[in-house]
C-alpha positions as CSV (number, residue, x, y, z in Angstrom):
1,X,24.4,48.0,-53.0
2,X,24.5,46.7,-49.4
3,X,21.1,48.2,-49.0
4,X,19.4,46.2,-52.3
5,X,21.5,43.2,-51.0
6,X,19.7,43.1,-47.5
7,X,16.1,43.8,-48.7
8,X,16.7,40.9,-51.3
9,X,17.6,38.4,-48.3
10,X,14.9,40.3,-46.1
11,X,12.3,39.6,-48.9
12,X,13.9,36.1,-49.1
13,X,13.5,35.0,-45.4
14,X,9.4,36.4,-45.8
15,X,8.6,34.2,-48.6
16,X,10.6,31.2,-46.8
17,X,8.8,32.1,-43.6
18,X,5.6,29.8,-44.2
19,X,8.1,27.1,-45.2
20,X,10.2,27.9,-42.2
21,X,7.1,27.6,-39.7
22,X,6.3,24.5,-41.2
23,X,9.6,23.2,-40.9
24,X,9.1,23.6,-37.5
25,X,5.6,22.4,-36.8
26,X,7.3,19.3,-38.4
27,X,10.3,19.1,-36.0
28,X,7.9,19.6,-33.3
29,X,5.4,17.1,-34.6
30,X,8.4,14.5,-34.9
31,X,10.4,15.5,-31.4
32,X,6.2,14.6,-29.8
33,X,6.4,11.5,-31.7
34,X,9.4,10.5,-30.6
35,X,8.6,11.5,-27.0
36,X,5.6,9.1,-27.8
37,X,7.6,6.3,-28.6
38,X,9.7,6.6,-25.7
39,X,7.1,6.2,-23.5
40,X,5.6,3.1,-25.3
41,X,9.2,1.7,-25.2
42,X,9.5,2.3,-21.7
43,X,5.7,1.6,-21.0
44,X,6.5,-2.0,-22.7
45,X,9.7,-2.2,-21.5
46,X,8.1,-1.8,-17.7
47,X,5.6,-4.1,-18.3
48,X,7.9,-7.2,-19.9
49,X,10.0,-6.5,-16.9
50,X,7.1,-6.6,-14.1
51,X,6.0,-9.6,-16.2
52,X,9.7,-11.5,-16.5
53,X,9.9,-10.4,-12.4
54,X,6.4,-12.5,-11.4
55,X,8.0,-15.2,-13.0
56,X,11.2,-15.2,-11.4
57,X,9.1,-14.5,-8.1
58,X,6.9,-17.1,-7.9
59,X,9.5,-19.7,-9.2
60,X,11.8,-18.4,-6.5
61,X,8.6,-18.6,-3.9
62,X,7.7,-22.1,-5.0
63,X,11.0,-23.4,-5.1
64,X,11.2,-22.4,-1.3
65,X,7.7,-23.0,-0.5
66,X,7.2,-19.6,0.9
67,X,4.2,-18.1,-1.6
68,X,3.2,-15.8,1.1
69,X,7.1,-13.7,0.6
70,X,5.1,-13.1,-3.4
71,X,2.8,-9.9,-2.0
72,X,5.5,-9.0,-0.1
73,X,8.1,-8.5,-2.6
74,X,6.1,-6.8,-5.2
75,X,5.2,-4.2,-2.5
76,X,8.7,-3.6,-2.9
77,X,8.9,-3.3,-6.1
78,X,6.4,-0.8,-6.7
79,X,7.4,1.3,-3.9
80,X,10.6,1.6,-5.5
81,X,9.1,2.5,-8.8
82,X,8.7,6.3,-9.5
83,X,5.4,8.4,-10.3
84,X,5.0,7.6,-13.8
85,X,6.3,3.9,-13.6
86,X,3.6,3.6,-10.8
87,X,0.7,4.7,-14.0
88,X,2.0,2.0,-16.3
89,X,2.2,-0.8,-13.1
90,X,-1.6,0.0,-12.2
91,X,-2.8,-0.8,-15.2
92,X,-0.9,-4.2,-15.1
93,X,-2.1,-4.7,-10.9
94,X,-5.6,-3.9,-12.4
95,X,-5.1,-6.5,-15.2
96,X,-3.9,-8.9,-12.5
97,X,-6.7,-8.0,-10.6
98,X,-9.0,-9.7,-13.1
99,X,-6.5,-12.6,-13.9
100,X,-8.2,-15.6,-13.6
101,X,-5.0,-16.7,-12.2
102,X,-5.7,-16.9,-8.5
103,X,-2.0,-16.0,-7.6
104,X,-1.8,-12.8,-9.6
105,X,-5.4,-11.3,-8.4
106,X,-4.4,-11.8,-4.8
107,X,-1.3,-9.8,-5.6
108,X,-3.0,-7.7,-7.5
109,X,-5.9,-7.2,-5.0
110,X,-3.0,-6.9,-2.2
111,X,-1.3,-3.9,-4.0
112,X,-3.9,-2.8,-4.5
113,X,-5.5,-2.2,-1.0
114,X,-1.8,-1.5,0.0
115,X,-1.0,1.4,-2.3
116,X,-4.5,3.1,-2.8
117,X,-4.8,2.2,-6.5
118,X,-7.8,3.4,-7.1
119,X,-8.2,3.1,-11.0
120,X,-8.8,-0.4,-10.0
121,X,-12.2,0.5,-8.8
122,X,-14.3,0.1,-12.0
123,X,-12.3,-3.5,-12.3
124,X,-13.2,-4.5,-8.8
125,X,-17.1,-3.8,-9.2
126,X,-16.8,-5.9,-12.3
127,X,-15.1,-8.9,-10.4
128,X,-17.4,-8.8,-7.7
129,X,-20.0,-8.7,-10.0
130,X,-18.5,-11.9,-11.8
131,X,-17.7,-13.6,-8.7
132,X,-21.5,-13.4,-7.7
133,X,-21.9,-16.0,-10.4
134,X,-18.6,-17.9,-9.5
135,X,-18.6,-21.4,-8.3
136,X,-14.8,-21.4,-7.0
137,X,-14.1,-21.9,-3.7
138,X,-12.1,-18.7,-3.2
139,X,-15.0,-16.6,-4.4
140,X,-16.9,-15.4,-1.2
141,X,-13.1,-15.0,0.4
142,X,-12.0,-12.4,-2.8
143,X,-15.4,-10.9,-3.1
144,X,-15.2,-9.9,1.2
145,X,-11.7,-8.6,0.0
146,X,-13.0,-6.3,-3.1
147,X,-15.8,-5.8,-0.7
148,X,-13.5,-4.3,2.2
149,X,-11.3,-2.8,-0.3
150,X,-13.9,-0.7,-1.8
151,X,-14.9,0.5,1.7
152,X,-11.4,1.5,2.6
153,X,-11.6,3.8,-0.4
154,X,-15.4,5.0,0.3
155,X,-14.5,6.1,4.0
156,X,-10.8,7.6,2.4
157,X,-13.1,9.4,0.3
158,X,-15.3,10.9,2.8
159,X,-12.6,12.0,5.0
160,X,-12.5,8.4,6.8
161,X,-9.2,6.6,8.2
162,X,-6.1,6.5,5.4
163,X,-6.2,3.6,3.0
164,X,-4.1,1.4,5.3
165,X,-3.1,-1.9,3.0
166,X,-4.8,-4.2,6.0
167,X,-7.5,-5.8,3.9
């Protein structure tokens, strides 16, 4: 009897087995969702926070008249921020980067000459490009800035000095 009894349950757990493998493609298909939701949580999350902190920032900067402590204190921030925050941040420096806020792109332009971000790249030729055509009178100063950024990373490329920050 035990005999009939186990092939029953064997032939049993055979026909459930495509059901059983989909069940779990499923489980795994929802644990990666939710592992991608996480990360646009924390991606959003990250970037409301870097956002709320430019605020605070420049209202504590302004209030003291110190704007030059702004650079300063969001190199600190991103060196504090681990490998992964760092991706989210550089898309955010690169967005600064082509604010038309003249604050944020000379923060962004300073982190990124500081820290190397080189994703910014693409962004910078396009600023240069559009400050060609510029008629504000910080133009030709951010332009020499892309302009000695982007040679920092051509001579880090070619096995030039480090990427120093000093733009």
């Amino acid at each position: 009897m035990a005999y009939g009894m186990r092939n029953k349950e064997v032939a049993r757990s055979t026909a459930d087995a495509p059901n059983a493998r989909r069940s779990t493609e499923e489980s795994v298909g929802r644990m990666r969702w939710h592992a991608r939701m996480r990360t646009l949580v924390s991606r959003t999350d990250l970037r409301t926070a870097l956002d709320r902190l430019w605020l605070e920032i420049t209202e504590r900067a302004a209030r003291s008249r110190d704007m030059d402590g702004v650079l300063p204190a969001f190199a600190g921030v991103y060196d504090s921020l681990d490998a992964s925050e760092r991706l989210i941040a550089d898309d955010l420096i690169v967005e600064w980067v082509m604010s038309d806020d003249p604050g944020r792109r000379y923060v962004g332009l300073g982190l990124v000459a500081r820290f190397g971000i080189r994703n910014a790249v693409p962004s910078l030729t396009e600023l240069l490009n559009r400050l060609d055509e510029a008629e504000d009178p910080s133009a030709p100063y951010d332009a020499a800035k892309i302009n000695r950024i982007l040679q920092q990373f051509d001579a880090a490329q070619l096995g030039g000095p480090e990427v120093t920050g000093r733009v």
